[in-house]
C-alpha positions as CSV (number, residue, x, y, z in Angstrom):
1,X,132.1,136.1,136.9
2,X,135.3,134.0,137.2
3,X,136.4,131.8,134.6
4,X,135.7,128.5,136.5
5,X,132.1,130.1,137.2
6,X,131.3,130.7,133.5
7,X,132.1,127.1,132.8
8,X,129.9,125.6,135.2
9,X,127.3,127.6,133.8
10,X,127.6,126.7,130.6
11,X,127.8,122.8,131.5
12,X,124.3,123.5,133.4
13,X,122.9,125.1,130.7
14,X,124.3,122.4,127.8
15,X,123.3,119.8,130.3
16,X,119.6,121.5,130.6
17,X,120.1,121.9,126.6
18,X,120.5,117.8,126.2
19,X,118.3,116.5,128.6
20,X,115.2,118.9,127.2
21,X,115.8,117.3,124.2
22,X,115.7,113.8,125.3
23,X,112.5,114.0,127.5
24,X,110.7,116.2,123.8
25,X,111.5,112.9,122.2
26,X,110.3,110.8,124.9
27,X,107.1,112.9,124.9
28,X,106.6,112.3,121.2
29,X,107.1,108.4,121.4
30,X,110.3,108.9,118.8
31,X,113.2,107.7,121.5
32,X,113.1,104.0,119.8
33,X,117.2,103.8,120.4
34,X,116.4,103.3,124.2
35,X,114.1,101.2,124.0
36,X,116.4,98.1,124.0
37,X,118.1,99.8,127.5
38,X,114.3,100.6,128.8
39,X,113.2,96.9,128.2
40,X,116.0,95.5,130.2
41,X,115.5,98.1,133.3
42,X,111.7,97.3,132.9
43,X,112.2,93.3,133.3
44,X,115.0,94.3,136.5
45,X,111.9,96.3,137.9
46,X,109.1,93.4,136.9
47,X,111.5,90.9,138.9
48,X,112.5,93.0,142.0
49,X,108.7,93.7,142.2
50,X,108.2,89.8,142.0
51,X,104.8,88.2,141.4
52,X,101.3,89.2,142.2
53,X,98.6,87.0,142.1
54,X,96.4,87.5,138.9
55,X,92.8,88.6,139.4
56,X,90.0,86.1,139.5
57,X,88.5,87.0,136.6
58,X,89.8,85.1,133.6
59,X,90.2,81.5,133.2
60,X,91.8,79.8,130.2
61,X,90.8,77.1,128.6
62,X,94.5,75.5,127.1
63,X,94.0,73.7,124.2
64,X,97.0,71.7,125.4
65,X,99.1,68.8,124.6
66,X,96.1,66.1,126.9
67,X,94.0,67.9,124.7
68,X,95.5,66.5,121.0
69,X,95.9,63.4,122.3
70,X,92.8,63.4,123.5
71,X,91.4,64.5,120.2
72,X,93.9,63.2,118.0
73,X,94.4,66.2,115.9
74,X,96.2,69.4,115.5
75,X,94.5,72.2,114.7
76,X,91.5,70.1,116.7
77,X,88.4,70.2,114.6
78,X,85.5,72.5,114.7
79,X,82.8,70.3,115.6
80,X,85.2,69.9,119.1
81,X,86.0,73.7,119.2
82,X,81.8,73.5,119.2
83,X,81.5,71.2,121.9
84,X,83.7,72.8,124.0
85,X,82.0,76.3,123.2
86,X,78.6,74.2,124.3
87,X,80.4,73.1,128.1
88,X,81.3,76.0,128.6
89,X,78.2,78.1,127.8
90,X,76.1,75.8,130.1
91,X,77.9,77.3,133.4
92,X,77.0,81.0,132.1
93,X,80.4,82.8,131.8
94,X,80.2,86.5,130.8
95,X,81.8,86.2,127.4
96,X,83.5,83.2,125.6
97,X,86.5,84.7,123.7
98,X,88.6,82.5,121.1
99,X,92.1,83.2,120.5
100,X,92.0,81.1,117.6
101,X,91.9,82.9,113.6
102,X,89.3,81.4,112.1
103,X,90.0,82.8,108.5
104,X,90.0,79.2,106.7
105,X,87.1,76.9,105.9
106,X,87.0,73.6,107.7
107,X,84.6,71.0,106.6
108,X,80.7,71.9,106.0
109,X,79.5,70.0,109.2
110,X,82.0,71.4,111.7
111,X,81.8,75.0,110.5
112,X,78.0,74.5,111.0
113,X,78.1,73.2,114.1
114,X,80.8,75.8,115.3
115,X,78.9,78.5,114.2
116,X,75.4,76.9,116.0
117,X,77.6,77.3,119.2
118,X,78.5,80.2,118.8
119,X,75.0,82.1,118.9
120,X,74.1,80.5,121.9
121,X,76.6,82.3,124.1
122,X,78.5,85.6,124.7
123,X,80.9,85.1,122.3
124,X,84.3,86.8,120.7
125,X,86.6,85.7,117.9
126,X,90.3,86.9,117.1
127,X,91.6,88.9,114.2
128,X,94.9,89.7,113.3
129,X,96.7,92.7,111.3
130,X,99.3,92.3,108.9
131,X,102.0,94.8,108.7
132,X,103.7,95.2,105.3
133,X,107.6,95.5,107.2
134,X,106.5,93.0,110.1
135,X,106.4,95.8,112.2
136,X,103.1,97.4,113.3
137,X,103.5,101.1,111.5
138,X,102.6,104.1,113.1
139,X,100.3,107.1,111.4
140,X,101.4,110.9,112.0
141,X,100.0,113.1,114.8
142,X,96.4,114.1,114.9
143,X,96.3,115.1,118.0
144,X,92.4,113.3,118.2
145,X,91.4,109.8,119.9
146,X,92.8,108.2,116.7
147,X,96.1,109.6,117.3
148,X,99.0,107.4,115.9
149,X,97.1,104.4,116.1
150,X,98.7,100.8,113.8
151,X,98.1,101.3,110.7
152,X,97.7,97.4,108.5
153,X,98.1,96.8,105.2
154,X,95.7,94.6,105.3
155,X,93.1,92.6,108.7
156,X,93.1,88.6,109.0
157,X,89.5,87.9,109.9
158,X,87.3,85.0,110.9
159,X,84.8,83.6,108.0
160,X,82.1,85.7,107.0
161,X,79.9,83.2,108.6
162,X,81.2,83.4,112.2
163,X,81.8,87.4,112.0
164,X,78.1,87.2,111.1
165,X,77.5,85.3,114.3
166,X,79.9,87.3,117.1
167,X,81.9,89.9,117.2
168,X,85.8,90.2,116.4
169,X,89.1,91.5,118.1
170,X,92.5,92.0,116.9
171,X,94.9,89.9,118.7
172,X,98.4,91.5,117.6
173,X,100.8,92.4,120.6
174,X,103.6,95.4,120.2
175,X,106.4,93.5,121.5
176,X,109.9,95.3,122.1
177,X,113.4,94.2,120.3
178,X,113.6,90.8,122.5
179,X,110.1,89.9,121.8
180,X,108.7,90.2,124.7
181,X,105.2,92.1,124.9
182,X,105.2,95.6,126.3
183,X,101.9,97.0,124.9
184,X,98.8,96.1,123.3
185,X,97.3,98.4,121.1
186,X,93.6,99.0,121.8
187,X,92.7,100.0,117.9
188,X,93.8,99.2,114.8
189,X,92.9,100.7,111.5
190,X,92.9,99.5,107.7
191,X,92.1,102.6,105.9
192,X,88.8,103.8,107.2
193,X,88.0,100.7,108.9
194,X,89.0,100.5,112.4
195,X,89.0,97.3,114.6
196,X,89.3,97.3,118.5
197,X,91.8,94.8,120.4
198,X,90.9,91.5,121.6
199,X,91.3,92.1,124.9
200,X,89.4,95.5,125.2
201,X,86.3,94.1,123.0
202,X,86.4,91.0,125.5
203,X,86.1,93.5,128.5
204,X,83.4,95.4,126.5
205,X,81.0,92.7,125.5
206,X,81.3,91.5,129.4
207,X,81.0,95.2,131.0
208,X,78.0,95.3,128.7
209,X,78.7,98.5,126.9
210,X,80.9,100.5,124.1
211,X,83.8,101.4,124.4
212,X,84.7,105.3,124.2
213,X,87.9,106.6,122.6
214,X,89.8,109.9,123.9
215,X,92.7,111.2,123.4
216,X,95.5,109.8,125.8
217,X,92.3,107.1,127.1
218,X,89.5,105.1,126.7
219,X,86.0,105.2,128.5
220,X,84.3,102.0,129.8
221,X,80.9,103.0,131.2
222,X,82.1,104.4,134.5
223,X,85.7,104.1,134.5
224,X,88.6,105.5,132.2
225,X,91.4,103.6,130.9
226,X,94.6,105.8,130.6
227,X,96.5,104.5,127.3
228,X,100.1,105.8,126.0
229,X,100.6,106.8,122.5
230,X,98.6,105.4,119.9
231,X,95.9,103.7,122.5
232,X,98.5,101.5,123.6
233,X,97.7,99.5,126.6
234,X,101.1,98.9,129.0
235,X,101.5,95.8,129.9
236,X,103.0,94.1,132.6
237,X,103.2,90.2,133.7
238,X,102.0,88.7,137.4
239,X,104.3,86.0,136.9
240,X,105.2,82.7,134.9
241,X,103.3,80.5,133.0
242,X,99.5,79.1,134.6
243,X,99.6,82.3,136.9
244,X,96.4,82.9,135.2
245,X,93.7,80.2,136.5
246,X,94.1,77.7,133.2
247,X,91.9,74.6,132.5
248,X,92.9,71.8,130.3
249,X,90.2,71.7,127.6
250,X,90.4,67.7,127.9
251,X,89.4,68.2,131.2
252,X,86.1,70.0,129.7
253,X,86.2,67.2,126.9
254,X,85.8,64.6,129.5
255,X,82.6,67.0,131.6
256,X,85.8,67.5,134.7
257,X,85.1,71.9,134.5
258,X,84.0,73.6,137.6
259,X,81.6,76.2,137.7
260,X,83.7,78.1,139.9
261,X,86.1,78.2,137.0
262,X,83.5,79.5,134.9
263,X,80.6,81.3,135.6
264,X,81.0,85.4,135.3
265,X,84.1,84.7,134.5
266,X,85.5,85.7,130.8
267,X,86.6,82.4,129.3
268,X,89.7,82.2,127.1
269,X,89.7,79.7,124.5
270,X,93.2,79.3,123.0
271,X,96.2,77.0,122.5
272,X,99.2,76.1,124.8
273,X,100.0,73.2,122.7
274,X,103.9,72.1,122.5
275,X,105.2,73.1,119.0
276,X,102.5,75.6,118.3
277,X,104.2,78.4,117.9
278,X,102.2,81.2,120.0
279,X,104.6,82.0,122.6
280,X,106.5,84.9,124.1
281,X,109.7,85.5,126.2
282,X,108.1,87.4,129.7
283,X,110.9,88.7,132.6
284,X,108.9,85.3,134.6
285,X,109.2,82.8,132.0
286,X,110.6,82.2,128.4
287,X,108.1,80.6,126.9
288,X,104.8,82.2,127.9
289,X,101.6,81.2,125.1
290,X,100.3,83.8,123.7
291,X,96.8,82.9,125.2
292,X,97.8,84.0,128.4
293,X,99.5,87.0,127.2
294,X,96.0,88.4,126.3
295,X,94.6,87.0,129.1
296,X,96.8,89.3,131.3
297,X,95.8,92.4,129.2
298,X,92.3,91.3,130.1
299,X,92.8,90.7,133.4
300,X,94.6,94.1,133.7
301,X,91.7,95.7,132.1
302,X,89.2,93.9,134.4
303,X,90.6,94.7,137.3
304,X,92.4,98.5,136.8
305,X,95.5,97.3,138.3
306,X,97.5,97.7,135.0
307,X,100.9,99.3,134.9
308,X,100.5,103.2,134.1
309,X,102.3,105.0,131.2
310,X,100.9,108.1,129.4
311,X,101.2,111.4,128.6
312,X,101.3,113.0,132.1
313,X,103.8,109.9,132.9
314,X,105.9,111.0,129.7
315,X,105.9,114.6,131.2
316,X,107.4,113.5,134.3
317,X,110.0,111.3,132.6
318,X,111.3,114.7,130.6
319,X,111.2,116.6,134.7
320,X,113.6,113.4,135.6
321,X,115.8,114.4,131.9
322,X,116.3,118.2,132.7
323,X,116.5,117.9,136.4
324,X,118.9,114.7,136.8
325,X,121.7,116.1,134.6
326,X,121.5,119.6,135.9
327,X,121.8,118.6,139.3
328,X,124.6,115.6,138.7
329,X,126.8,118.0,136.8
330,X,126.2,120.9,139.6
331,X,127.3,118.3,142.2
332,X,130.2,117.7,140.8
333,X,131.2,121.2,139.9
334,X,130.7,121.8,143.8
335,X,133.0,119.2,145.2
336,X,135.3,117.1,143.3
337,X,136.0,114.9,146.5
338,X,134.4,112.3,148.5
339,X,132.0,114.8,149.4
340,X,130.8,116.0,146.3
341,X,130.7,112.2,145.3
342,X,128.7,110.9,147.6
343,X,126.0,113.4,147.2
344,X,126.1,112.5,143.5
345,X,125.5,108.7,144.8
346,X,122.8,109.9,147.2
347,X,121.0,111.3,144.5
348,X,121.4,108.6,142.3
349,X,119.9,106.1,144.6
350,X,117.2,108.2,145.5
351,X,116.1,108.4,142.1
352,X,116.8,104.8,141.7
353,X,114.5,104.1,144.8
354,X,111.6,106.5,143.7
355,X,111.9,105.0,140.3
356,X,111.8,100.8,141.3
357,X,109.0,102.5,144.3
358,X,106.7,103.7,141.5
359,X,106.7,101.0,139.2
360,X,106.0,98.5,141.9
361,X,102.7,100.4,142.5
362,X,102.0,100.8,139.2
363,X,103.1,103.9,137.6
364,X,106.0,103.4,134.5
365,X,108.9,106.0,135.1
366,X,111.4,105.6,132.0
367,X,114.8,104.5,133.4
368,X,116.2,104.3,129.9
369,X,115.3,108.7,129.1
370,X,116.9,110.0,132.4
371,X,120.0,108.0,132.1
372,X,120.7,108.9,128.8
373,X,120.0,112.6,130.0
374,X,122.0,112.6,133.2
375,X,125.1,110.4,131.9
376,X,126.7,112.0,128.6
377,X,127.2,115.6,129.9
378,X,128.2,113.9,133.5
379,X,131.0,112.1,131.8
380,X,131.9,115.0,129.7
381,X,131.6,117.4,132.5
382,X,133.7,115.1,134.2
383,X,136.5,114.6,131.5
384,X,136.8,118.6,130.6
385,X,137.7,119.0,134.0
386,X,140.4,116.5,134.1
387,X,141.6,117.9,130.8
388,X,141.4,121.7,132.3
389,X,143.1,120.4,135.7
390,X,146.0,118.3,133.9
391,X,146.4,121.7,131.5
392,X,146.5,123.5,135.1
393,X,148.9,121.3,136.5
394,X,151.2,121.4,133.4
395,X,150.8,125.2,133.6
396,X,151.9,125.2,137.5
397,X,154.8,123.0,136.8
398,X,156.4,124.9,134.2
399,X,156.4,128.1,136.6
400,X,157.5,125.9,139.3
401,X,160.5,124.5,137.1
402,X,161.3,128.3,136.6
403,X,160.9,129.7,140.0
404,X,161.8,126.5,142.0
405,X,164.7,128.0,143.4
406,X,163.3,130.8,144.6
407,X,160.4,130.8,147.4
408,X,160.1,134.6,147.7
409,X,157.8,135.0,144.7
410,X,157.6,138.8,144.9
411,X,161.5,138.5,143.5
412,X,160.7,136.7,140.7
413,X,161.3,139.4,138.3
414,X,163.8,140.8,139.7
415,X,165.7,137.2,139.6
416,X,165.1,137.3,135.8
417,X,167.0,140.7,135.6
418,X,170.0,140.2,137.8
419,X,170.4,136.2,138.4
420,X,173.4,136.9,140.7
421,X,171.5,138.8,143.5
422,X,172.3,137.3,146.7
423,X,174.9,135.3,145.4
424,X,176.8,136.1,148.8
425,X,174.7,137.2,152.1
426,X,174.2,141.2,152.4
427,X,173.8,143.0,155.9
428,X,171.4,145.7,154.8
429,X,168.2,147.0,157.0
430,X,165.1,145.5,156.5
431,X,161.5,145.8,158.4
432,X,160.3,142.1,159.6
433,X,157.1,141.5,159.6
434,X,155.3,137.8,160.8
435,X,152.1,136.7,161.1
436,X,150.8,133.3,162.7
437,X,147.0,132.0,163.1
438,X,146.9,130.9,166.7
439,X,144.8,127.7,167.7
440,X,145.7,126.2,164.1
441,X,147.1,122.8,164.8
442,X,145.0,121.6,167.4
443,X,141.6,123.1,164.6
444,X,143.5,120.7,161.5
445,X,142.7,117.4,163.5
446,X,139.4,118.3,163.5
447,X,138.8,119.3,160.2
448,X,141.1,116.7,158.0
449,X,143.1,117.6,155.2
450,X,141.0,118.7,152.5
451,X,139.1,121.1,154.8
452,X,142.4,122.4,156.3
453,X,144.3,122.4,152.7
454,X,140.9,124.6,151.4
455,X,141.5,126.8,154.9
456,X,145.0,127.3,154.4
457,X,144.7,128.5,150.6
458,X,142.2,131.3,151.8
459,X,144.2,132.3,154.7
460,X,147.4,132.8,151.9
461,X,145.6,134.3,149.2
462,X,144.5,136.8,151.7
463,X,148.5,137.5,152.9
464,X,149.7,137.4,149.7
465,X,147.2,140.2,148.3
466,X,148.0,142.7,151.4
467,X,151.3,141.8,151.2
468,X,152.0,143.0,147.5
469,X,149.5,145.8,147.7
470,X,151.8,147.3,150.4
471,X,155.2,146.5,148.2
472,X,156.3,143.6,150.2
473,X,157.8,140.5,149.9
474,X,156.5,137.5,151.1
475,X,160.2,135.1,152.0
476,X,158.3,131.8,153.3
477,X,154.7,130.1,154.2
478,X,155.5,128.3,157.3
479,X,152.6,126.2,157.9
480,X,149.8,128.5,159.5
481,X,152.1,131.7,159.3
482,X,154.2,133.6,157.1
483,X,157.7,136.1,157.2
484,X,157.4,138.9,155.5
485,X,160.3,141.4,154.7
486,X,160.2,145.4,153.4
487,X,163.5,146.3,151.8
488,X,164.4,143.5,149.3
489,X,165.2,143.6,146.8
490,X,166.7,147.3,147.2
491,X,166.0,149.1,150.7
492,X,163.3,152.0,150.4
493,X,163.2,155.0,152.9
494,X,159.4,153.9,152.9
495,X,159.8,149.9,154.1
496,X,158.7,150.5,157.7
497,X,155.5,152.9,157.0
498,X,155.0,149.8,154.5
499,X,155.7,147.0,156.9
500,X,153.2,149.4,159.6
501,X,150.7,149.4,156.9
502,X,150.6,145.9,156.0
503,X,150.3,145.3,159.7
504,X,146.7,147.1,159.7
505,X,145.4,146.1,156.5
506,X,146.5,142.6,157.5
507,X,144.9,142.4,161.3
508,X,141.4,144.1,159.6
509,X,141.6,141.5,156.5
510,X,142.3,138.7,158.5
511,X,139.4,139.5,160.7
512,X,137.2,139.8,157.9
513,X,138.1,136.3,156.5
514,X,137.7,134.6,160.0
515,X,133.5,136.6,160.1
516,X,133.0,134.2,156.9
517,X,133.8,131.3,158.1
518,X,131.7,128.6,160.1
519,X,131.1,129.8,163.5
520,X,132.6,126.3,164.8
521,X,135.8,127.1,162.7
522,X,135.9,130.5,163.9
523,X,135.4,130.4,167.4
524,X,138.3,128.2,167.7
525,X,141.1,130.3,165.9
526,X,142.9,133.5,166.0
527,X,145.5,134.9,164.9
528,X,148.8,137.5,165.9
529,X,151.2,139.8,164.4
530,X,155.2,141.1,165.3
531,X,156.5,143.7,163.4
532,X,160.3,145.0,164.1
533,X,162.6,147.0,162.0
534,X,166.5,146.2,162.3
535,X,169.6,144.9,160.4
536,X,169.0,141.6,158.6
537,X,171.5,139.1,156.8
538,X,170.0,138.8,153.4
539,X,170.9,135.2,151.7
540,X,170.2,132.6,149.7
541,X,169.8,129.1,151.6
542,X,170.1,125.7,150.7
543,X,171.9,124.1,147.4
544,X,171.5,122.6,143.8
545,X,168.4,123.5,142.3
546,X,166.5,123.8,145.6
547,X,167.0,127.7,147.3
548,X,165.1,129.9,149.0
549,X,165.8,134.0,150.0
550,X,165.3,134.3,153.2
551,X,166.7,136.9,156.4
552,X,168.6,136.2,159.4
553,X,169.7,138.0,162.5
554,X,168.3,139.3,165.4
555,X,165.8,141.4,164.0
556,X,163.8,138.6,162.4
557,X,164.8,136.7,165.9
558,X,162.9,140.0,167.8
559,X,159.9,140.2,165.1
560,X,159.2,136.8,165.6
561,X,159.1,136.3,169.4
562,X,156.7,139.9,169.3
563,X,153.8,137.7,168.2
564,X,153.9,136.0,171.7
565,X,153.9,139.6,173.2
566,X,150.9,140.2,171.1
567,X,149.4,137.1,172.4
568,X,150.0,137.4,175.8
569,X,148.6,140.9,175.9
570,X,145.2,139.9,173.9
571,X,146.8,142.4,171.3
572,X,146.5,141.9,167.4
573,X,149.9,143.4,167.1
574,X,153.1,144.0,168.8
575,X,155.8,146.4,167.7
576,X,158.4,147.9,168.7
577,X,159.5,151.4,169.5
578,X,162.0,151.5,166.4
579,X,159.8,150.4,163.7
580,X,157.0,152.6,164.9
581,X,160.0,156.0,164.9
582,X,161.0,155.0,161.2
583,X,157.7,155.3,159.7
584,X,156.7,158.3,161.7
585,X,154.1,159.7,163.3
586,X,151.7,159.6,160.1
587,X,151.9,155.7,159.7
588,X,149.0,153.4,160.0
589,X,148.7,152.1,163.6
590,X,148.8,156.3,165.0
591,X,146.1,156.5,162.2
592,X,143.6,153.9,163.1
593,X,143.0,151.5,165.9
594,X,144.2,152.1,169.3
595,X,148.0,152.2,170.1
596,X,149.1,151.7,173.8
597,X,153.0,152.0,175.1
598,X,156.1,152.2,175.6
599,X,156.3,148.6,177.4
600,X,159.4,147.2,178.4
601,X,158.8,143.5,178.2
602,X,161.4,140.7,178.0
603,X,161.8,138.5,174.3
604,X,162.4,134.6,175.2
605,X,165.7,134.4,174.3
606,X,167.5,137.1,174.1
607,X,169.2,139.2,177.1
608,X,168.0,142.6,177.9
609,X,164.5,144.1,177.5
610,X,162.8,145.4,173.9
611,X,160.5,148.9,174.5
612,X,157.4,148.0,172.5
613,X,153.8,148.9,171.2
614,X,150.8,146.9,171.6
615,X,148.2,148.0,168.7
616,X,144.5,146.8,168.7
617,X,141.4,147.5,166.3
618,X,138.7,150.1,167.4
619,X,136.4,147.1,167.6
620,X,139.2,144.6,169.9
621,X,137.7,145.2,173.9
């Protein structure tokens, strides 16, 4: 496994690592860092989902600013509360529920009349728990329906007289760092005494049966509430203030209440008063009372179209954490180009899309969990790679400053040891060997630079590996070719069975590279080969700090216009009659492929005929 390989691995795996970790904690409700980021992305959601209208099953009653100056008192007495308790009772609504806390005495009369009222109906008064930090406290796991429920220091509740009379909720809302209400939880508990939600004991008395408790859910008769952890109840908005059917309690005052508001209905009692102090910022509207906060919960719970976060939710959240960074960070490793980036945008907004899709029909994905998954080991992905490509770079450029006068780099070395070779041209003989890809130029407009760069780099890597293994040495890339020369730096009674050699291996390896590519590349490319043996001038060219070894002479002139021979006769490889008698009968191209001559042909450019060779693999027809 390369290098490079072993890297990516290891970001997939830390990446795997980070975002298991995340989703664990997302699992166990412990990921309260986020949820500042998940409260924003749920109000985006709640707003790019816009309103819904709210079912027609709860109507408010607003003790309301009409309503005091109606009365002429705030907190309005008890003997109205009463008569108010008595107009609505006399259009039969399922239940009658007070958001008010009843917990102080009021004078003798009104409590008695207040309390007359209530036994005549379906009624439900509010509770509250007090939390020692201000914050509701959570117990430890039990893994039972009691599971990390609020734990109170200590439960606000009406006057024994009332509680005598109907039964009591708890009206406390978890809100998140803003204030704004995200779940209500459906239990609370002061030591061994438990209390059920407002909301939940409204839909109760009006569904006519108990609630049962499970864990992850509650039972109502036939149907199953799913909760998250600690029964919390999710909570969403339909929209601003008075979405919820409200009523001015004046307006019952002065005998104006419909029975269509009313009956089988569950009827709110609670105040919207200006200055009263029960109100909460919403994604819809600032200053939403807390009245119709619970009325939404009970509305929700009513009609079963309430937003769904739980367990098997919170399992699908930690699928997004492992499976969002893993593939972001693979992405990337695959293509750092336009290419690679746009499948990491593609990705992105499909999750985006089944994320804002799902909570729109009313299932809670976490935004918040898979973001902080899929964005830490992205960026740091991202950065080490920079880092490792700048170190890359800096590597590159220090061989280039030492080499950069020399484009033969198989004379490197050699350089090193004896810095004055080729000070002056040398006549010496040489085999010439050059190879070209045919159909190139016209394939590079096609594919655009990237793709042609990435096509080039194989096509070198593979001529500079056949090249050395046959002691070669490669003097210039030209574009979608390269010159190659056997006999520098010192001549070697073996440079044309070499150069013969490197032919083959060359013609079979070059065949091989052009099988693995796309068929569409493929089909449009090929490639030839010259090979000659002769006297060459051996020199360095250009000036400054800018040269380049390189041959001259007619013998590169000759190996050069073989590859149109080659061509022309639908031959791999052309070469001539000399090359072939230097390396003998026991080179290469007698050994392997099939080898057809003398031909006397004529080279563009040069007077008089050359006798040469045309070779072709077993396989070439």
């Amino acid at each position: 496994m390369s290098s490079r390989a072993r890297q990516i691995l290891v970001a997939l795996i830390l990446a795997g690592i980070w975002g298991a970790g995340l989703g664990l904690m997302h699992i166990r409700g412990t990921t309260w860092f986020l949820e500042r980021v998940e409260a924003t992305f749920a109000d985006l959601r709640t707003n790019i989902r816009g309103k819904k209208p709210a079912p027609d099953a709860v109507t408010i009653i607003a003790i309301d600013d009409p309503t005091v100056t109606l009365v002429g008192s705030y907190p309005v007495p008890r003997s109205t509360l009463a008569a108010l308790i008595d107009a609505i009772a006399e259009l039969k609504p399922k239940v009658i529920a007070l958001d008010l806390l009843l917990v102080d005495r009021g004078p003798e009369d009104g409590d008695r009349k207040l309390a007359s009222s209530l036994g005549k109906a379906t009624t439900l008064l509010a509770g509250a728990a007090v939390f020692a930090s201000g914050k509701q406290l959570i117990e430890p796991a039990h893994d039972d329906a009691l599971d990390r429920i609020p734990d109170a220091v200590s439960l606000l509740l009406p006057q024994q007289q009332f509680a005598d009379i109907s039964p009591v909720g708890i009206v406390n809302v978890a809100t998140d760092q803003s204030g704004t209400p995200r779940f209500i939880p459906m239990l609370f508990k002061k030591g061994d005494e438990v209390q059920p939600a407002f909301p939940l004991r409204a839909v109760a008395l009006a569904a006519g049966v108990d609630p049962v408790f499970e864990p992850g859910g509650i039972a109502l008769g036939e149907r199953h509430i799913r909760t998250d952890i600690g029964q919390s109840f999710p909570l969403t908005f339909y929209g601003p203030r008075g979405t919820i059917k409200t009523v001015s309690a004046a307006a019952v005052l002065d005998g104006k209440l419909e029975a269509n508001d009313v009956t089988g209905k569950i009827v709110v009692l609670g105040t919207t008063v200006t200055g009263g102090g029960d109100v909460f910022p919403t994604p819809f509207d600032q200053v939403l009372p807390g009245v119709e906060v619970i009325s939404t919960a009970i509305a929700q719970l009513v009609a079963g179209d309430a937003t769904v976060r739980d367990r098997h939710i919170r399992l699908i959240d930690a699928g997004f954490a492992v499976g969002l960074p893993v593939v972001l960070v693979g992405l990337l490793a695959w293509r750092r180009s336009i290419i690679g980036l746009a499948a990491i945008a593609a990705v992105v907004c499909a999750w985006v899309v089944i994320n804002i899709v799902a909570f729109a029909n009313g299932i809670w994905l976490s935004a918040a969990i898979p973001i902080a998954a899929a964005v830490p080991p992205l960026l740091l992905f991202g950065a080490s790679q920079l880092l490792l490509d700048r170190r890359r770079a800096q590597h590159f450029a220090r061989q280039s400053a030492m080499l950069q006068s020399v484009q033969a780099p198989g004379l490197g070395k050699w350089l090193a040891r004896n810095p004055d070779f080729l000070a002056e041209p040398v006549r010496q003989d040489a085999a010439v060997v050059f190879i070209d890809l045919s159909g190139f130029t016209g394939l590079s407009e096609v594919l655009g630079p990237n793709a042609t760069r990435e096509l080039l780099n194989g096509f070198y890597e593979l001529v500079d590996e056949e090249v050395a293994a046959c002691n070669g040495t490669i003097t210039s890339f030209m574009g979608d070719g390269a010159m190659i020369l056997f006999g520098l730096p010192e001549p070697d009674p073996q440079d044309a069975a070499n150069a013969t050699l490197c032919c083959i291996r060359l013609s079979n390896r070059t065949k091989l590279w052009l099988a693995s590519l796309p068929a569409s590349t493929a089909s449009r490319i090929g490639f030839k080969l010259g090979a000659h043996f002769g006297t060459v001038v051996a020199s360095r060219l250009g000036g400054g700090d800018r040269q380049q070894i390189t041959a001259t002479g007619d013998t590169v002139n000759v190996a050069s216009r073989l590859m149109e021979v080659a061509k022309k006769n639908r031959a791999e490889l052309a070469l001539t009659t000399d090359i072939l008698h230097i390396a003998g009968p026991d080179s290469a191209p007698y050994k392997t492929g099939v080898l057809s001559g003398p031909l006397e042909t004529e080279i563009r450019g040069r007077s008089g005929s050359v006798t040469i060779w045309l070779w072709r693999s077993d396989d070439k027809t």
